[in-house]
N, C-alpha and C positions, 0 to 999 in steps of 0.2 A: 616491781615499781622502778622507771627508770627516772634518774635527776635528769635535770634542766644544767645545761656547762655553765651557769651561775655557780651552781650549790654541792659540784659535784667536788669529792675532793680525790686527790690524786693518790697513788700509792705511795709514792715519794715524801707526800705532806706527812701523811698518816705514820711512815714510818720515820721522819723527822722528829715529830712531835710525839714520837713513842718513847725514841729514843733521849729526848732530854728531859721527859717525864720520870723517866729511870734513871737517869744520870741526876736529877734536883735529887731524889731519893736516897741513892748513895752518897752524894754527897751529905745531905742532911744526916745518914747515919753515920757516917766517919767521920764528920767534927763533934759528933754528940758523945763518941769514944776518942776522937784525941789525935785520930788516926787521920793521915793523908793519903790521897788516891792516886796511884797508879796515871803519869801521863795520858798513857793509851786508854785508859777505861775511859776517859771524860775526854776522846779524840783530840786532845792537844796539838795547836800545830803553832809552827812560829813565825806564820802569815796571820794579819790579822782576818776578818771575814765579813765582808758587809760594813765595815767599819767601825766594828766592835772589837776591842782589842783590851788585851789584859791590863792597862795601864787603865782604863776606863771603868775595871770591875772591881767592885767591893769587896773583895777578896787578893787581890792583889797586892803586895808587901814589897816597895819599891827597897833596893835598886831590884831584883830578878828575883821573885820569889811568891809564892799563892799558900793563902792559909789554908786551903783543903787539897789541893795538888802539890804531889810531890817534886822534886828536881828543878833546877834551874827553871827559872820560867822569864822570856822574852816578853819584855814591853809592848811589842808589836805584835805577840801573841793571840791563839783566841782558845777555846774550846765551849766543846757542851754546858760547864756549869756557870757560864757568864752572866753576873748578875748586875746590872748596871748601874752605878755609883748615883746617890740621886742628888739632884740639881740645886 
């Protein structure tokens, strides 16, 4: 059966959305134990991305710091478990 390039999703999406699927995961299970995650495991970078940036997440502990990631963490910031502060 082949998609119509409406419906069709890319390998890139698929593994996008695998990947933060597993990243809500762990996170979810390392604040339920206490524990904070590994920059790299939750692709941390200290560019923000799309304009989502760590100052903007729920998780974020101003001045430089995130309740479920470990290490210094940039304002300007982004990673995988950005969860967006609500309005």
């Amino acid at each position: 059966m082949k998609l119509d390039t409406d419906t069709q999703l890319s390998r890139r999406t698929i593994i996008k959305v695998g990947l933060a699927t597993l990243a809500t995961g762990v996170v979810g299970v390392a604040s339920a134990q206490g524990q904070k995650i590994a920059q790299s495991s939750v692709m941390y970078v200290e560019v923000s991305k799309n304009g989502m940036a760590c100052e903007q997440c729920l998780q974020f502990v101003a001045p430089g710091s995130c309740k479920v990631v470990d290490g210094k963490i940039s304002p300007k910031g982004y990673c995988v478990a950005f969860a967006p502060k609500s309005k």
